[in-house]
C-alpha positions as CSV (number, residue, x, y, z in Angstrom):
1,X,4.5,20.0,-42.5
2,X,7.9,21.2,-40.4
3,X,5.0,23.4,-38.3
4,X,2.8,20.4,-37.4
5,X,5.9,18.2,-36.8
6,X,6.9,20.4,-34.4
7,X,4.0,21.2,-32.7
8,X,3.7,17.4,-32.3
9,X,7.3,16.9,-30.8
10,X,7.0,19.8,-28.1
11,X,3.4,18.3,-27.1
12,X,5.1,14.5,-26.8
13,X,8.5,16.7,-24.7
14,X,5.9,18.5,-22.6
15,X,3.9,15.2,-21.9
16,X,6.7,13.0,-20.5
17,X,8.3,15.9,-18.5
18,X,5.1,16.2,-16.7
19,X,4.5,12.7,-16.0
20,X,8.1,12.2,-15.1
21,X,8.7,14.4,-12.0
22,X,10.1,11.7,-10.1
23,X,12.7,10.8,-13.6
24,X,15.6,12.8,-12.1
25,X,15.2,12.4,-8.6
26,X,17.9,10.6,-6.8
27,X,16.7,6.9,-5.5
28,X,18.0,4.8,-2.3
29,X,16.7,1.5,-1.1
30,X,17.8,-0.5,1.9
31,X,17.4,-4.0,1.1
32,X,17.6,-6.6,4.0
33,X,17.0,-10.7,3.7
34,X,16.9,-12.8,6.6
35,X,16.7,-16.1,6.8
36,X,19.8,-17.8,8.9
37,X,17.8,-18.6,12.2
38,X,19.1,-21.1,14.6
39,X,15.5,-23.1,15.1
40,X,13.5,-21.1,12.7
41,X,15.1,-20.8,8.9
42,X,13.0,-19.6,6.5
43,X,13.3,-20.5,2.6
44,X,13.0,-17.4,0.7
45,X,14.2,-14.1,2.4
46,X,17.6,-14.6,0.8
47,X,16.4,-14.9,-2.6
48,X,13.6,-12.3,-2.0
49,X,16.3,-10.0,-1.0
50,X,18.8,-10.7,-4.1
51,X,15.9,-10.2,-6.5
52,X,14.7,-7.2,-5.2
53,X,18.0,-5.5,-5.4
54,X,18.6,-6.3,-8.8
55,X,14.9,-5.3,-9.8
56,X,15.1,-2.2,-8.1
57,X,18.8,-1.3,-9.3
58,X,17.2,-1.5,-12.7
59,X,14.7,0.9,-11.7
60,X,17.3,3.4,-11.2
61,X,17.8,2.8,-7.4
62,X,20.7,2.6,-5.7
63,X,21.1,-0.6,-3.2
64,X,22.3,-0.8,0.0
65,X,21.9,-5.2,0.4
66,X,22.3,-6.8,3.9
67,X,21.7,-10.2,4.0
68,X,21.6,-12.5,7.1
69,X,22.1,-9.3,9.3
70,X,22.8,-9.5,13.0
71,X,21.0,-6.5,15.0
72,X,24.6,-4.1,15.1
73,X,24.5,-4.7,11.2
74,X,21.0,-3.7,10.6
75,X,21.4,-1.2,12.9
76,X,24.4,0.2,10.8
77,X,22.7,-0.1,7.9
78,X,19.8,1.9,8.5
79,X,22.5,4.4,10.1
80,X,24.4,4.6,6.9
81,X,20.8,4.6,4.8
82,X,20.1,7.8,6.8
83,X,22.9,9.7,5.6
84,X,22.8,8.9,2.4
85,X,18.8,9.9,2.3
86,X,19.4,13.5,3.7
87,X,20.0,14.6,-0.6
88,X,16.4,13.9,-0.4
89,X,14.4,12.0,-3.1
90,X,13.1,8.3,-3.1
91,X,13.8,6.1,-0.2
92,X,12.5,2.2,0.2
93,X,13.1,0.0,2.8
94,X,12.7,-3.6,2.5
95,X,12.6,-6.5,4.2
96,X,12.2,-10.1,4.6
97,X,12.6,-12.2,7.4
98,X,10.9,-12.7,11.0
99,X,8.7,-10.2,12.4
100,X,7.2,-10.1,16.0
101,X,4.5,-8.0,17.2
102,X,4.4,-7.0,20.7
103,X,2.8,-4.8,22.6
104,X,1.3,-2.9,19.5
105,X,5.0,-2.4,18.0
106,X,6.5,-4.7,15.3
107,X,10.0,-5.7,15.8
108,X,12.2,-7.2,12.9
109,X,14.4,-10.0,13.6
110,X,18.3,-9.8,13.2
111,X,20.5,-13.5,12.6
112,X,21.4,-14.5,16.0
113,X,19.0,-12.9,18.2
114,X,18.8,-14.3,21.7
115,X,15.3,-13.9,22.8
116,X,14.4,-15.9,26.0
117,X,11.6,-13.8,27.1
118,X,9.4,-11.7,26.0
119,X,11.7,-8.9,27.7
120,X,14.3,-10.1,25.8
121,X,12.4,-8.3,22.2
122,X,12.5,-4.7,22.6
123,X,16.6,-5.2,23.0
124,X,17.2,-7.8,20.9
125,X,15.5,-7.0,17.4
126,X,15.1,-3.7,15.4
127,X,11.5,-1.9,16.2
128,X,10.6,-1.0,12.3
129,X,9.4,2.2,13.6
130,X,13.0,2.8,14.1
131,X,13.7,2.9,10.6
132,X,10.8,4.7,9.4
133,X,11.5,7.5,11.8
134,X,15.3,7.7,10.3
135,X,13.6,8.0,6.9
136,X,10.5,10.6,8.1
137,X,13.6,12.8,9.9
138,X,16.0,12.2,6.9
139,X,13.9,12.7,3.7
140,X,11.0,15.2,5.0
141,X,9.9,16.6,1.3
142,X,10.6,13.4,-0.4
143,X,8.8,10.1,-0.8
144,X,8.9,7.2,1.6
145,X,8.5,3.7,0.8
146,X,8.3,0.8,3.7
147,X,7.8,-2.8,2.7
148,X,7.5,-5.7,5.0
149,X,7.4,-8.9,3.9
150,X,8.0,-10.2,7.7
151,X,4.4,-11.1,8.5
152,X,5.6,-15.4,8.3
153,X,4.6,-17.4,11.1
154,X,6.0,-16.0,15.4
155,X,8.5,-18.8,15.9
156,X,8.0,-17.4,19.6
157,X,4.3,-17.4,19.6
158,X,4.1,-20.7,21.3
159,X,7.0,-19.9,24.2
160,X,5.2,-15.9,25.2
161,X,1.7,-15.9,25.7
162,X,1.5,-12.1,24.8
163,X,2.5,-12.2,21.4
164,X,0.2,-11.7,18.6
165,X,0.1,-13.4,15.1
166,X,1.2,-11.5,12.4
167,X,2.4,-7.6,12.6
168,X,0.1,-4.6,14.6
169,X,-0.6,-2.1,12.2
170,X,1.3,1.4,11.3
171,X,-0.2,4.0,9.6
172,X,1.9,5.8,6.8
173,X,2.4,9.7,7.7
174,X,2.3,12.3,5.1
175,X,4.7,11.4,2.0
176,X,4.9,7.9,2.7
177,X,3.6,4.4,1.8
178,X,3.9,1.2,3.9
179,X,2.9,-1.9,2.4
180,X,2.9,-5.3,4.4
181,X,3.0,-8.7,3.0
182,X,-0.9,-9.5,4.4
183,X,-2.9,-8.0,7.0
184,X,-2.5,-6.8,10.4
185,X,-2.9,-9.8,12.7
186,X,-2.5,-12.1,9.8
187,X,0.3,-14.3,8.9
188,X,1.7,-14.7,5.1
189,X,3.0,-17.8,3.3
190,X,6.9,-18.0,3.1
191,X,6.8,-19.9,-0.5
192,X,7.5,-23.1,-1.5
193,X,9.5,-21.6,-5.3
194,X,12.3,-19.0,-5.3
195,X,10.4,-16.4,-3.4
196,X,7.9,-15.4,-0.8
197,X,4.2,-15.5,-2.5
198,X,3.9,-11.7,-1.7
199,X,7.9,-10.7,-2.9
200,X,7.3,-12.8,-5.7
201,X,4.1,-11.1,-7.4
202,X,5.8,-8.0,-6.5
203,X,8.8,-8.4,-8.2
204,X,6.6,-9.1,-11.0
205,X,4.1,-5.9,-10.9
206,X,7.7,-3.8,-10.7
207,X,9.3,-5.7,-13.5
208,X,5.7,-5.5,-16.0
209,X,3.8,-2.6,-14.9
210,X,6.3,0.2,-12.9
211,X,4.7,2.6,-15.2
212,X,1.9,2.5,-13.4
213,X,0.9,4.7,-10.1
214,X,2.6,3.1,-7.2
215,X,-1.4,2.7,-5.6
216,X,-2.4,0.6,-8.6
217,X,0.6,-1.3,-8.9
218,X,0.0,-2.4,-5.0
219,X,-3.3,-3.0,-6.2
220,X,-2.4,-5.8,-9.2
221,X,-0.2,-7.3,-6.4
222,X,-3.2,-7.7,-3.7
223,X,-5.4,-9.2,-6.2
224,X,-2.7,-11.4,-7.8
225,X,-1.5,-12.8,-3.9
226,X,-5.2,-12.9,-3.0
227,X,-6.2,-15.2,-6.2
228,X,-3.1,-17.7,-5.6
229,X,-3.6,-17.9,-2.0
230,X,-7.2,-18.2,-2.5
231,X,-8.1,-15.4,-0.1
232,X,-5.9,-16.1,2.8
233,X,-3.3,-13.8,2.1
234,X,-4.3,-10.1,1.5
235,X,-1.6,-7.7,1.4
236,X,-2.5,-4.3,3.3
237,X,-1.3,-1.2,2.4
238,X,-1.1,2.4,4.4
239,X,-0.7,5.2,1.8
240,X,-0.4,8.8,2.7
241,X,1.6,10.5,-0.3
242,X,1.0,13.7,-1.3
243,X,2.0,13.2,-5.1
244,X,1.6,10.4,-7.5
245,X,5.0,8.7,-8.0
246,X,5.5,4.9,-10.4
247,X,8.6,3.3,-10.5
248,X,9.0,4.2,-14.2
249,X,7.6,7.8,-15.9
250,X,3.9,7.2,-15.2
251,X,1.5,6.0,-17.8
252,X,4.8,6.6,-20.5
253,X,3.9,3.2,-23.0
254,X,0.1,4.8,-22.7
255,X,0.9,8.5,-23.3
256,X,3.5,8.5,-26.0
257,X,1.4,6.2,-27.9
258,X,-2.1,8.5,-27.8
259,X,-0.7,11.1,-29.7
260,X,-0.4,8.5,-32.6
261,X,-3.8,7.1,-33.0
262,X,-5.5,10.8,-32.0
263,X,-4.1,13.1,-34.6
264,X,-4.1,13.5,-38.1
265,X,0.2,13.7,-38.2
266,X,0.8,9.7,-37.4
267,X,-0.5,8.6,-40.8
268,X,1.8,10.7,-43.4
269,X,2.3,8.1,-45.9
270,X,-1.6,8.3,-46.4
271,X,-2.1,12.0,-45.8
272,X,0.5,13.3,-47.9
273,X,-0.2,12.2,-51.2
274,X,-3.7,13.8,-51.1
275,X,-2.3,17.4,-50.0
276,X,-1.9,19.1,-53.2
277,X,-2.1,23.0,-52.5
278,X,-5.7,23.4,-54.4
279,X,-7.2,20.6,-52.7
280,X,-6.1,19.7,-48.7
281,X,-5.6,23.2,-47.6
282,X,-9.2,23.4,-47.0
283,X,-9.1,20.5,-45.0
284,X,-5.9,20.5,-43.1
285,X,-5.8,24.3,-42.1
286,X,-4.4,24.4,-38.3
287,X,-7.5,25.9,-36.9
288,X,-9.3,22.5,-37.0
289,X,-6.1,20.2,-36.8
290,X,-4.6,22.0,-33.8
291,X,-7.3,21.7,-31.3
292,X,-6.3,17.9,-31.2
293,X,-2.8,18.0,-31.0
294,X,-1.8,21.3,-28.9
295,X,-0.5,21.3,-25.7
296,X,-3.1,23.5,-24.3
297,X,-5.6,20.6,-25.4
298,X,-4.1,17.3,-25.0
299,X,-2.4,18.2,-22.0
300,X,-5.4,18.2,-19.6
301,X,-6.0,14.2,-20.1
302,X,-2.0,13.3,-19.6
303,X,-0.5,15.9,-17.0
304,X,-0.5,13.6,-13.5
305,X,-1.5,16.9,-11.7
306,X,-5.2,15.6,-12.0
307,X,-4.4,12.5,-11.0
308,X,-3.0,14.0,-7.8
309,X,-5.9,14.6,-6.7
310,X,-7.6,11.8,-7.9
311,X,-5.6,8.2,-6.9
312,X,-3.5,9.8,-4.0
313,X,-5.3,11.1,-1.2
314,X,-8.0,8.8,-1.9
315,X,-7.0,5.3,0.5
316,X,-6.3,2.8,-2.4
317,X,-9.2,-0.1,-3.6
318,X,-8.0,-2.4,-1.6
319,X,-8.1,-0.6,2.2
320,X,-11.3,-0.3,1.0
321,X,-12.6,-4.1,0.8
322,X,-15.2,-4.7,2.8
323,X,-13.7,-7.1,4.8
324,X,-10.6,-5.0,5.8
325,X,-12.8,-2.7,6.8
326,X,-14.3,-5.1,9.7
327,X,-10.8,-5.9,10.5
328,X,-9.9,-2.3,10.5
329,X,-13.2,-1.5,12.7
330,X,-12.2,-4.0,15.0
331,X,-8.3,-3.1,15.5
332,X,-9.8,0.5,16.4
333,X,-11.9,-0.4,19.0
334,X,-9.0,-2.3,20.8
335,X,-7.1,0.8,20.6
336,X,-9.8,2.6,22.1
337,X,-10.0,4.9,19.4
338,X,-13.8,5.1,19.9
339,X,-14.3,8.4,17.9
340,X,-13.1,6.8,15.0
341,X,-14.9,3.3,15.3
342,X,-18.4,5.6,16.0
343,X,-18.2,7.3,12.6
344,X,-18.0,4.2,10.8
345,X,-21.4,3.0,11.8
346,X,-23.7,4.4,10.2
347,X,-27.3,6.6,11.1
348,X,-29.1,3.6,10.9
349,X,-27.0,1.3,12.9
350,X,-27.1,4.0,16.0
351,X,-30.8,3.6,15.6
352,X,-31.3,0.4,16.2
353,X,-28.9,-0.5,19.0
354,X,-27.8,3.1,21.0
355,X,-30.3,5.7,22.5
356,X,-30.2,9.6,21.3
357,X,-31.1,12.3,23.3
358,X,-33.8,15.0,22.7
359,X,-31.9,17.2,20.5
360,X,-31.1,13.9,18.2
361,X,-27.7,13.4,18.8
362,X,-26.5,10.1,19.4
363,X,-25.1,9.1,23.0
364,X,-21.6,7.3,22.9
365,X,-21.5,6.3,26.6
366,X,-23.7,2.8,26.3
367,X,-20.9,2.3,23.2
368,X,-18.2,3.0,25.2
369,X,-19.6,1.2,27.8
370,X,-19.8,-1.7,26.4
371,X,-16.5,-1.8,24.3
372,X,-14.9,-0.5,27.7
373,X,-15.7,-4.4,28.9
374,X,-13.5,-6.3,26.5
375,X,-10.6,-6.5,26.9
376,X,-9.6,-7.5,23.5
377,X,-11.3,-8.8,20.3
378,X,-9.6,-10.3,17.8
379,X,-10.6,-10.9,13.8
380,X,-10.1,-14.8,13.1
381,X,-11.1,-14.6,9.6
382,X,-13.7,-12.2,7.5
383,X,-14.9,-13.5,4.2
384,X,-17.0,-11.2,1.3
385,X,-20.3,-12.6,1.0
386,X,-21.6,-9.8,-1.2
387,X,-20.4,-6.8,-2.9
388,X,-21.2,-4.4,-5.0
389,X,-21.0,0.0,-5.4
390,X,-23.2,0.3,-2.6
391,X,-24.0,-2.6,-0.6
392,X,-21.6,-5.3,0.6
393,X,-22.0,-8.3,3.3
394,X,-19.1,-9.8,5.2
395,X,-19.0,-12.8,7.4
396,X,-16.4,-12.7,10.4
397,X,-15.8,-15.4,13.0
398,X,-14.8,-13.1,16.2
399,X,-12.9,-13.9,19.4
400,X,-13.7,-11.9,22.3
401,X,-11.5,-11.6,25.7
402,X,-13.5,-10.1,28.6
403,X,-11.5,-8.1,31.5
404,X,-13.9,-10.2,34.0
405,X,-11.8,-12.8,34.8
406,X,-10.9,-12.9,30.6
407,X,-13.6,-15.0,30.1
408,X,-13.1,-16.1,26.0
409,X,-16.1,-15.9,23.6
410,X,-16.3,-16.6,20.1
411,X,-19.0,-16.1,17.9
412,X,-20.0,-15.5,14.4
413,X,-21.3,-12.1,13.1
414,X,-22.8,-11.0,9.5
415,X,-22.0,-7.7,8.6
416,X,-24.2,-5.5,6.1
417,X,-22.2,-2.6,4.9
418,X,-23.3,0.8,3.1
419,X,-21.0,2.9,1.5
420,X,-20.4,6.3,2.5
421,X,-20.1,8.2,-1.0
422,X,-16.4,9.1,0.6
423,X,-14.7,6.4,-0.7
424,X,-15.3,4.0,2.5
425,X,-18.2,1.9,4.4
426,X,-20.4,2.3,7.2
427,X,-21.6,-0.8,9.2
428,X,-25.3,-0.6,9.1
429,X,-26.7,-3.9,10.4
430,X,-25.2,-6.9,12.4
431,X,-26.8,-10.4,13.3
């Protein structure tokens, strides 16, 4: 009995060290509300940000809170966030307030900025590539969280013609996540309770399920925004970590709990009483009873190594909706990124609309061509009409600005989508 018992305690020790890698590592967050604007309040930021610092002190992070920050405050924030980062380990940044996008940057808006022109933004807010390049240069080998929940409607939208609704995207680089409140180009609701709709369902993933991978908790959040917004607000998230990492020991109330309902040792009050000598040896000798509970054994469906290779480099479910991927598509081609944007249609597509040559490969130049004549095109909204492993159909509503004298179309596409077995679609037809 003593041997079982301690086979069973060093299998349950080995378990949660290997699903805890991120338990002793050192956490920082930087924690920023805004919501003070002369002409523009918001509702929720300072609530969102009080919330969130409690929440994530209880997760074992320490807080850095600024709240109702003016630019030389954020900026000595981020400063002082820096040099506390450099131990390496966790860092998050959050924040909620006003955010601008302009010219393909997204700019975070301090209390009291004086913006009169569009001029005015680059020197008068905090670009939020600022800060993730203070966390890239400060925490190299560790993990790097970004959350925005800035994406509220431009309250300068209507004064500079240039300005774009929502935030412009920004991809994650290796060992970092970056999670906005709703889509690129999108705006999100500020909340009519305590908090934000986004902060709020947050706040409640990390305060139910932060044993879970940090790519499924995101996940439960999408879906839970998404229901109560009935599909106008889906959060977007840009994940490039190179380990798995929750907010608690990962998959610890599953794990500790296995061990009890697979083995033979969780039930002694029944087992023992029928284990005299003559009798149970026959049936409890440790060459059939170990194969269940050794580490060599059990080890291979708990240790997150697998799952490494599994949930992380793989882009989360929801980048992979069908209709984020049109919006995706789309915010390519108006970076001209037109190497990209032609591997996403598939062999099909080429087919029907661009020429190949003799030796069967596809010609790019009446693509480019084309694409080379707008100026800009612009998602307004992309709704699932179908979906399932393989197929899926989405229905977008586009807005296209020519360079010829920026002549403005708008028209209405239906999208037929095949997956690539990669994780991903291809567009294979359009109306």
């Amino acid at each position: 009995m003593h041997r079982y018992l301690t086979i069973f305690l060093s299998s349950v020790v080995l378990i949660a060290t290997l699903t805890s890698a991120y338990a002793n590592t050192s956490r920082l967050a930087l924690v920023i509300g805004n919501a003070d604007y002369q002409g523009a309040p918001l509702r929720n930021p300072e609530n969102d940000a009080n919330d969130m610092a409690n929440t994530l002190k209880r997760l074992g992070f320490e807080v850095i809170l600024a709240q109702n920050a003016d630019q030389k405050t954020m900026i000595n924030a981020v400063r002082e966030f820096e040099q506390r980062l450099r131990n390496g380990g966790i860092g998050l940044f959050y924040y909620s307030g006003h955010g601008v996008q302009h010219a393909n940057h997204n700019y975070l808006v301090p209390v009291g900025a004086d913006i009169e022109s569009e001029f005015d933004i680059e020197f008068e807010t905090i670009d939020a590539s600022y800060v993730l390049k203070h966390m890239e240069q400060a925490n190299k080998n560790g993990v790097n969280i970004v959350i925005l929940d800035a994406c509220r409607n431009n309250p300068f939208l209507r004064r500079f013609r240039n300005l774009r609704r929502g935030l412009a995207r920004m991809d994650s680089v290796r060992g970092s996540l970056i999670a906005y409140a709703t889509a690129p180009g999108t705006t999100a609701e500020d909340g009519t309770g305590r908090n934000g709709t986004y902060t709020k369902h947050l706040l409640t993933a990390l305060r139910t399920i932060p044993h879970m991978s940090i790519a499924d908790l995101f996940i439960e959040v999408t879906a839970q925004v998404e229901k109560e917004t009935h599909g106008q607000q889906v959060p977007w998230q840009s994940l490039s970590l190179t380990h798995r990492f929750c907010f608690a020991p990962c998959g610890e109330t599953v794990r500790l709990t296995q061990p009890e309902t697979s083995t033979p040792y969780t039930r002694p009050e029944t087992s023992i009483p029928n284990t005299r000598p003559e009798t149970s040896i026959p049936n409890t000798r440790p060459e059939t009873s170990i194969p269940y509970t050794r580490p060599e054994t059990s080890i291979p469906y708990t240790r997150p190594v697998p799952s490494v290779q599994y949930t992380e480099p793989e882009p989360p479910v929801q980048y992979l909706e069908p209709d984020q991927f049109i919006r995706d598509y789309y915010a390519a081609i108006n970076r001209r990124e037109y190497n990209q944007t032609w591997s996403m249609l598939s062999t099909n597509f080429k087919d029907q609309y661009h020429c190949c040559n003799y030796e069967g490969n596809y010609k790019q130049k009446p693509y480019k061509r084309w694409w080379n004549s707008i100026r800009r095109v612009n998602v307004r909204w992309a709704k699932i009409r179908a979906k399932n492993a393989n197929t899926a159909t989405v229905k977008a509503r586009l807005r296209y600005v020519k360079k010829r004298r920026g002549r403005v179309v708008y028209q209405t596409h239906t999208f037929e989508l095949v997956s690539d077995k990669r994780g991903s679609w291809l567009i294979d037809e359009q109306d």
